[in-house]
C-alpha positions in Angstrom: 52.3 42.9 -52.6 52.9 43.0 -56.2 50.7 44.2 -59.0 48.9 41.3 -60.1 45.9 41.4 -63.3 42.6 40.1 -62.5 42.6 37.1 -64.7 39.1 37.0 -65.2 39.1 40.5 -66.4 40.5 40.3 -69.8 37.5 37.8 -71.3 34.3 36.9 -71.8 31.8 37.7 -68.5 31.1 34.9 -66.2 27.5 34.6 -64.9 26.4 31.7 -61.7 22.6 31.6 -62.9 21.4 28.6 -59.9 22.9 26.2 -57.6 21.6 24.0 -54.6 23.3 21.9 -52.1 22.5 18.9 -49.9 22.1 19.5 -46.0 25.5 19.1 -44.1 25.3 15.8 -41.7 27.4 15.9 -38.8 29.9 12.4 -39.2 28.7 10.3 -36.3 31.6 7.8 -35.4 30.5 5.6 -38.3 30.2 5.4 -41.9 27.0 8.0 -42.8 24.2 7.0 -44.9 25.5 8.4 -48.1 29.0 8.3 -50.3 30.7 11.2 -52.1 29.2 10.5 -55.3 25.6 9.7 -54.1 25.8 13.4 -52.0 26.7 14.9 -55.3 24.4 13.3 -57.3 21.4 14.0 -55.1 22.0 17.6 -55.1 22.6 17.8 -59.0 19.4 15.6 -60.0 17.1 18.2 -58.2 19.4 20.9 -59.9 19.3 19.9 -63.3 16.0 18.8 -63.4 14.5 22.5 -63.3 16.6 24.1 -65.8 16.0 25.3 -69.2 18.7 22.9 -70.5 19.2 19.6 -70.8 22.4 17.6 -68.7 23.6 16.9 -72.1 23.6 20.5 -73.1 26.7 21.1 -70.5 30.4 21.2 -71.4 32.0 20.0 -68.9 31.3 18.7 -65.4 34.0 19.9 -62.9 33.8 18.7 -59.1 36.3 19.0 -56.0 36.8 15.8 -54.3 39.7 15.3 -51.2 39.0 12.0 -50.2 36.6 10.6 -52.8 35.9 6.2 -52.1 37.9 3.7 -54.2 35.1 3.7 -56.4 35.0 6.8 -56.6 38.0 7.3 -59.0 37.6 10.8 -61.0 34.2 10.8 -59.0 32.7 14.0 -61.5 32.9 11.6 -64.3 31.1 9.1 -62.1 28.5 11.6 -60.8 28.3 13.4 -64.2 27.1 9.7 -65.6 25.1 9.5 -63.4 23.1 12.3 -63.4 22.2 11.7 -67.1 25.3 14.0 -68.6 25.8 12.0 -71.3 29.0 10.1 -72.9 30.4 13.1 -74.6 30.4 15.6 -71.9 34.1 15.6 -70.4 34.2 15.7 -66.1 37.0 15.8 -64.1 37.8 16.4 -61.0 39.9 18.7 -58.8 41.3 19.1 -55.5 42.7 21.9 -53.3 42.3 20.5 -50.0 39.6 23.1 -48.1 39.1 24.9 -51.4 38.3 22.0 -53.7 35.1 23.4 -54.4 35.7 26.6 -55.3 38.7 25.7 -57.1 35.8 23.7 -59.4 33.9 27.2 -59.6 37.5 29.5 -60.8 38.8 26.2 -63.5 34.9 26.5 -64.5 35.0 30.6 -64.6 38.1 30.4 -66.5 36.9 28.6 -69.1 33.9 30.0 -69.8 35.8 33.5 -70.0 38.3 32.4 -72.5 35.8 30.8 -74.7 36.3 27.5 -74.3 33.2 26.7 -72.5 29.7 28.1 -72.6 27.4 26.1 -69.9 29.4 24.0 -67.1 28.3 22.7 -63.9 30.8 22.8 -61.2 31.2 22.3 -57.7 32.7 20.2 -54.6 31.3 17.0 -52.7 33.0 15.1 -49.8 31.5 12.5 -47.5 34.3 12.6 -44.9 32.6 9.8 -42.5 33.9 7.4 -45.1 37.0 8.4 -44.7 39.2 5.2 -44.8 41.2 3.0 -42.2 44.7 1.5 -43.9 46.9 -0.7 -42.8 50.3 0.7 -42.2 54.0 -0.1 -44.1 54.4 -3.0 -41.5 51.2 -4.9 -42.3 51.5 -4.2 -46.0 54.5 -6.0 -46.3 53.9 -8.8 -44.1 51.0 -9.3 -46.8 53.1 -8.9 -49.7 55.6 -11.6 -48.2 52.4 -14.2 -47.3 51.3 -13.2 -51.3 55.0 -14.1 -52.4 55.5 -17.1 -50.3 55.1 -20.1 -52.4 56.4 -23.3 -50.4 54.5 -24.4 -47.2 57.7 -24.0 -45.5 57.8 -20.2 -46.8 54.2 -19.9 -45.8 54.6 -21.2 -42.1 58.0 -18.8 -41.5 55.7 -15.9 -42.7 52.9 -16.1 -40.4 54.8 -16.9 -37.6 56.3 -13.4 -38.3 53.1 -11.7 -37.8 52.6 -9.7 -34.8 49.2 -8.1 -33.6 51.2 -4.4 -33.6 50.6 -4.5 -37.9 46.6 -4.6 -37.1 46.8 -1.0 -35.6 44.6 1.2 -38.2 46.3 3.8 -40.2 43.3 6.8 -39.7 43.0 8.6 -43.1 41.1 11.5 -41.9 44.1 12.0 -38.9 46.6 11.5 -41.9 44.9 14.3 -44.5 44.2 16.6 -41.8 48.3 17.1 -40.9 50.4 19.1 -42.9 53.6 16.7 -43.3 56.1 19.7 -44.4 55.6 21.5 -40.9 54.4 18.3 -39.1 51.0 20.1 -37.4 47.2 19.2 -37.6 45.2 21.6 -38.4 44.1 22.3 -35.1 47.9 23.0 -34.1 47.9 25.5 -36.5 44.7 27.0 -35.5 46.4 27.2 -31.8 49.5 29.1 -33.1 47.5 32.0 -34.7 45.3 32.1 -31.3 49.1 32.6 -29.4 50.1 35.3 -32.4 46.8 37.9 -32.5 46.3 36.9 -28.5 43.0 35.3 -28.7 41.6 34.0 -25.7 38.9 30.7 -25.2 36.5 33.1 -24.0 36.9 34.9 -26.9 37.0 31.8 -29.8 33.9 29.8 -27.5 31.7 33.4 -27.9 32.0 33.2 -31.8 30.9 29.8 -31.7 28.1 30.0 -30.0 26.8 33.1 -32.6 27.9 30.6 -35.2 25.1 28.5 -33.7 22.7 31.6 -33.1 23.1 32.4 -36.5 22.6 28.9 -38.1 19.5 28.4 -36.1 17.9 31.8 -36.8 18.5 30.7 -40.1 16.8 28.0 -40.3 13.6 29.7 -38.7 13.4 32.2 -41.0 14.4 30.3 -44.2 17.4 31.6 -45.0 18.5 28.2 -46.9 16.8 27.8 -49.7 19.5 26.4 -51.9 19.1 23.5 -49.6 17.5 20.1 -51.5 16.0 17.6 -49.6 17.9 13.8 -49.8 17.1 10.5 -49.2 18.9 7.7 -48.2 18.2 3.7 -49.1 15.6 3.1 -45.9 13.4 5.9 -47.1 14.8 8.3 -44.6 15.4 12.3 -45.7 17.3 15.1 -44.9 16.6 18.6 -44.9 18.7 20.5 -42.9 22.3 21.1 -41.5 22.0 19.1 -38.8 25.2 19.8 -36.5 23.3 22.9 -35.2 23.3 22.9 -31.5 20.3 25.4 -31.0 20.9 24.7 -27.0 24.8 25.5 -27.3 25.4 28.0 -24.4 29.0 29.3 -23.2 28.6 27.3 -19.8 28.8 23.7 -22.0 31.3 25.4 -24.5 33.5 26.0 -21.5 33.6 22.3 -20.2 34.9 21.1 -23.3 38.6 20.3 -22.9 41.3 21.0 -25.8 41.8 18.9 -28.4 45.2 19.5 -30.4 47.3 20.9 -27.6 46.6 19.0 -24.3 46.0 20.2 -21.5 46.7 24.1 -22.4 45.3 25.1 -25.4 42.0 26.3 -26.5 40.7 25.1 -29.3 38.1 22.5 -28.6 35.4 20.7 -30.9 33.2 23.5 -29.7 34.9 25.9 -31.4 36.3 23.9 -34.2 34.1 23.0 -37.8 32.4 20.1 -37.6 33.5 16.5 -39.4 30.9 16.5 -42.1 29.0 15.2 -45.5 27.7 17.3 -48.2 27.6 18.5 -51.4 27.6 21.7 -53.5 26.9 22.6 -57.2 26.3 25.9 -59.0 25.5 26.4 -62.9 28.0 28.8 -64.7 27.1 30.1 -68.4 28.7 32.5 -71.0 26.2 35.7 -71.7 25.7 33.4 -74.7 24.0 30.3 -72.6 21.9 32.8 -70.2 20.5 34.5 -73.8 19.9 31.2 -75.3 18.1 29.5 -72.6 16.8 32.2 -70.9 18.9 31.5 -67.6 18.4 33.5 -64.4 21.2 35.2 -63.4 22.2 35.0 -59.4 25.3 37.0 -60.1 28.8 37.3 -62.0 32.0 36.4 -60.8 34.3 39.6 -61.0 37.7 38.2 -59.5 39.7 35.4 -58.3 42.8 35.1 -56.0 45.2 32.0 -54.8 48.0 32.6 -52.3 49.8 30.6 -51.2 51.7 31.4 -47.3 53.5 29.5 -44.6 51.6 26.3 -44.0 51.8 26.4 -39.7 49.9 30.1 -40.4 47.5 28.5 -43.1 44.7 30.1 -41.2 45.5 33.4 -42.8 44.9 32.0 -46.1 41.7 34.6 -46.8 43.9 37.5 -45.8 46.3 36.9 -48.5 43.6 36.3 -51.3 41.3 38.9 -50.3 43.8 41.3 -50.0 45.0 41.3 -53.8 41.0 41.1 -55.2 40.2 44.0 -52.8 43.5 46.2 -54.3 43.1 45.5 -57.5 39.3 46.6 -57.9 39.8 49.4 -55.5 37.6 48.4 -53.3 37.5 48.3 -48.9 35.9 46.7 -46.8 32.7 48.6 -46.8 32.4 47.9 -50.5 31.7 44.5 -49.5 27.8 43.7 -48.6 28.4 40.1 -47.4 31.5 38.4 -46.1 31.7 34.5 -46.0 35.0 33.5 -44.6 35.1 29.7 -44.3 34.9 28.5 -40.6 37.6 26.1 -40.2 38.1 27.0 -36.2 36.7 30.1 -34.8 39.8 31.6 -33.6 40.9 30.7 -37.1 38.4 33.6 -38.5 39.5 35.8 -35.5 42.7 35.6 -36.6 42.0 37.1 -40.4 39.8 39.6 -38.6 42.5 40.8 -37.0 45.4 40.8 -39.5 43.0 42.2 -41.9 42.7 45.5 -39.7 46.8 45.6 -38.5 49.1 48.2 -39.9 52.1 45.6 -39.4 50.7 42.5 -40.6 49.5 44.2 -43.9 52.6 46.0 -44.6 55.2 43.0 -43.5 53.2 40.2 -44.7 51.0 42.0 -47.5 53.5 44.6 -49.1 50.7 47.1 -48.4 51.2 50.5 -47.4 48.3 50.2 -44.6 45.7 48.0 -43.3 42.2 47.5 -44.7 39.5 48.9 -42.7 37.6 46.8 -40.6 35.5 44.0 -41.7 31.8 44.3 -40.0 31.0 41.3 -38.6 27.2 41.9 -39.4 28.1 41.1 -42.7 30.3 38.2 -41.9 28.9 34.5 -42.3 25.7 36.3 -41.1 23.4 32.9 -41.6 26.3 30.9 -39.5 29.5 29.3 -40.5 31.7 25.9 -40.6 31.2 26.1 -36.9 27.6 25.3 -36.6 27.2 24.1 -40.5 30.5 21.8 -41.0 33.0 21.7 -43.0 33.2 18.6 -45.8 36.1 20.1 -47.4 35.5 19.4 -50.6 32.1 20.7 -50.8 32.3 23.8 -48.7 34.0 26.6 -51.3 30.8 25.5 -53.2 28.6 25.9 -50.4 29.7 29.8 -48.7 30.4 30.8 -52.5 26.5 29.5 -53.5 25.3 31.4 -50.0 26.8 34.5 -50.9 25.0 34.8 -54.0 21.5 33.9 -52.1 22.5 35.7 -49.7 22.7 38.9 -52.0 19.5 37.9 -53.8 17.6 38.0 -50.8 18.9 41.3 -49.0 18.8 43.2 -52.8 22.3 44.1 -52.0 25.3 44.0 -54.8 28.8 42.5 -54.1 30.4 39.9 -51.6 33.3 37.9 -51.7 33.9 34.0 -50.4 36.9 32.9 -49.2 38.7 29.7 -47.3 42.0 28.8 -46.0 43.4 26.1 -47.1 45.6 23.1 -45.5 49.4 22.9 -46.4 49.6 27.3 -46.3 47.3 28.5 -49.1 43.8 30.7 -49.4 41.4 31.1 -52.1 39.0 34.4 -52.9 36.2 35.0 -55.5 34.4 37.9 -55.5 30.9 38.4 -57.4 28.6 40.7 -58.0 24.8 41.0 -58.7 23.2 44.0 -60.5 21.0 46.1 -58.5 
């Protein structure tokens, strides 16, 4: 691994002085009760409306987005509009497939740092039960030659070439979820690095089910503050994460057949993050903005990492990121108080857990003379993960970055890093720290 600068080190400090989310909703098989932009909204309006500052005091609005609607086009500027931003505050918005949300957070950090921005709100939304259906190359065409017919002779000879075959949907959320350069889902992928580091169902089902344990637990002891309530158009609200299974046990995680490599693999939906809707925003300010309004301060963002790695192994994405943050600010694993590693499968986080700790995989892949000690999983995604929470990918870099912080606040403890893997063979770090 080459010597690389900490490009947040250089400039101004970064501080994240609030933030709050919406609960996650499990996508049902239809359309949920909420869009992208309404999801983002909801959790910034509740945001906003308790800080020191006005929505027109803000620089910039920055939001990730993978599949925002088709009116959703640069959905921060819509969202930003709507929550009462103004005309002249800029938005735009960003995607990095799983990382989309914390990529919001580092174009934020960097900005504040080199003085071009004081006060920005950033953050990641998705609403991935809207998710759209197309039509494929076949029906698109047939429609373009009925469009360009002009005779009723031309007409007639086109829609007798229609055939029932061009009605088959095109499923987006199939379509965004394959890597087209290697050809595999994700969950193919997530099966390869099971094969590599020898991970068995057993194994993957049991860090499930804490997932769940750890979610639920949670939520008992109100561990989720950052969590706003919503409401939909009937009147209805939402408070909590609601793809927690508190009855999950491994007997019903071992009936669940494989999903991405029929009839031998392992990875199931049991085991796999949830499809899901949510939303995630955090305030970042300059030392300036926290003096001048008098802004809380949750923690400062000391380091940021993209790697980018072979996409079938994408899994390993927070390997390669964490590894150059730790190195660089000579730190180990036991410097770290809290660990949130995005949950994309379970065997997924297994995976890094176990790369992180081998002498081979950190020297050959890493360019590190040894491993890193190990990670203790009683730091790691301690309050539950992706699993049990979901994963809207836009929103969730927002979301485990946002936890670490409260998570830090609440235990008096000083440093954690976030990180995610990311579709198409990339992973994305930030590390931040709180004084104690």
């Amino acid at each position: 691994m080459a010597a690389q600068p900490n490009p947040l080190a250089t400039g101004r400090p970064v501080f994240i002085t609030d933030g709050s989310r919406t609960p996650f909703l499990r996508a049902r098989g239809k359309p949920g009760p909420f869009h992208a932009s309404d999801l983002a909204f909801q959790a910034g309006r509740t945001l906003l409306y308790r800080q020191a500052f006005s929505a027109q005091d803000l620089d910039q609005v920055i939001l990730g987005c993978v599949m925002p609607g088709p009116h959703e086009v640069n959905i921060a500027r819509v969202v930003a509009l709507r929550l009462g931003c103004g005309n002249q505050v800029p938005a735009w918005t960003v995607q990095r497939n799983c990382a989309s949300g914390l990529q919001a957070v580092d174009s934020a950090a960097q900005d504040i740092a080199t003085g071009r921005s004081e006060l920005v709100l950033a953050g990641g939304t998705e609403s991935m039960s809207h998710a759209p259906l197309l039509f494929d190359t076949a029906m698109v065409a047939w429609l373009s030659a009925l469009n360009a017919a002009r005779s009723t002779a031309d007409k007639v000879k086109t829609l007798t070439a229609f055939r029932p075959a061009f009605l088959k949907p095109v499923i987006g959320l199939l379509c965004g979820l394959t890597d087209p350069i290697v050809g595999l889902n994700m969950g193919q992928t997530a099966e390869i690095l099971a094969h590599r580091f020898a991970i068995s169902r057993e194994q993957m089902d049991s860090y499930a089910l804490r997932s769940h344990q750890r979610l639920n637990q949670a939520q008992q002891d109100g561990h989720l503050e950052e969590i706003e309530v919503i409401y939909d158009q009937r009147g209805n609200f939402y408070d909590a994460d609601d793809g927690l299974r508190a009855d999950s046990s491994m007997d019903r995680l071992a009936k669940l057949k494989p999903v991405f490599d029929k009839p031998f693999g392992k990875v199931t939906a049991g085991n796999s993050a949830q499809i899901t809707d949510g939303a995630a925003w955090l305030v970042l300010a300059s030392e300036q903005a926290v003096k001048k309004y008098e802004l809380p301060v949750l923690g400062r963002i000391v380091d940021s990492q993209w790697a980018g790695l072979d996409p079938s192994q994408m899994g390993l994405g927070p390997v390669h990121a964490m590894a150059p943050i730790l190195k660089r600010n000579h730190l180990d694993s036991g410097d770290i108080d809290n660990w949130e590693i995005n949950e994309a499968f379970a065997t997924q986080v297994q995976a890094c857990l176990s790369a992180w700790q081998d002498d081979a995989f950190c020297k050959q892949e890493l360019g590190l003379e040894d491993a890193f000690s190990p990670i203790d999983e009683e730091r790691l995604n301690i309050d539950g993960g992706g699993v049990a929470i979901g994963h809207p990918v836009g929103a969730s870099g927002a979301r485990i970055l946002l936890h670490t912080l409260k998570t830090l606040q609440r235990t008096g403890q000083k440093r954690g890093i976030a990180s995610l893997c990311i579709g198409g063979g990339q992973g994305g770090a930030m590390l931040v720290e709180r004084d104690v």
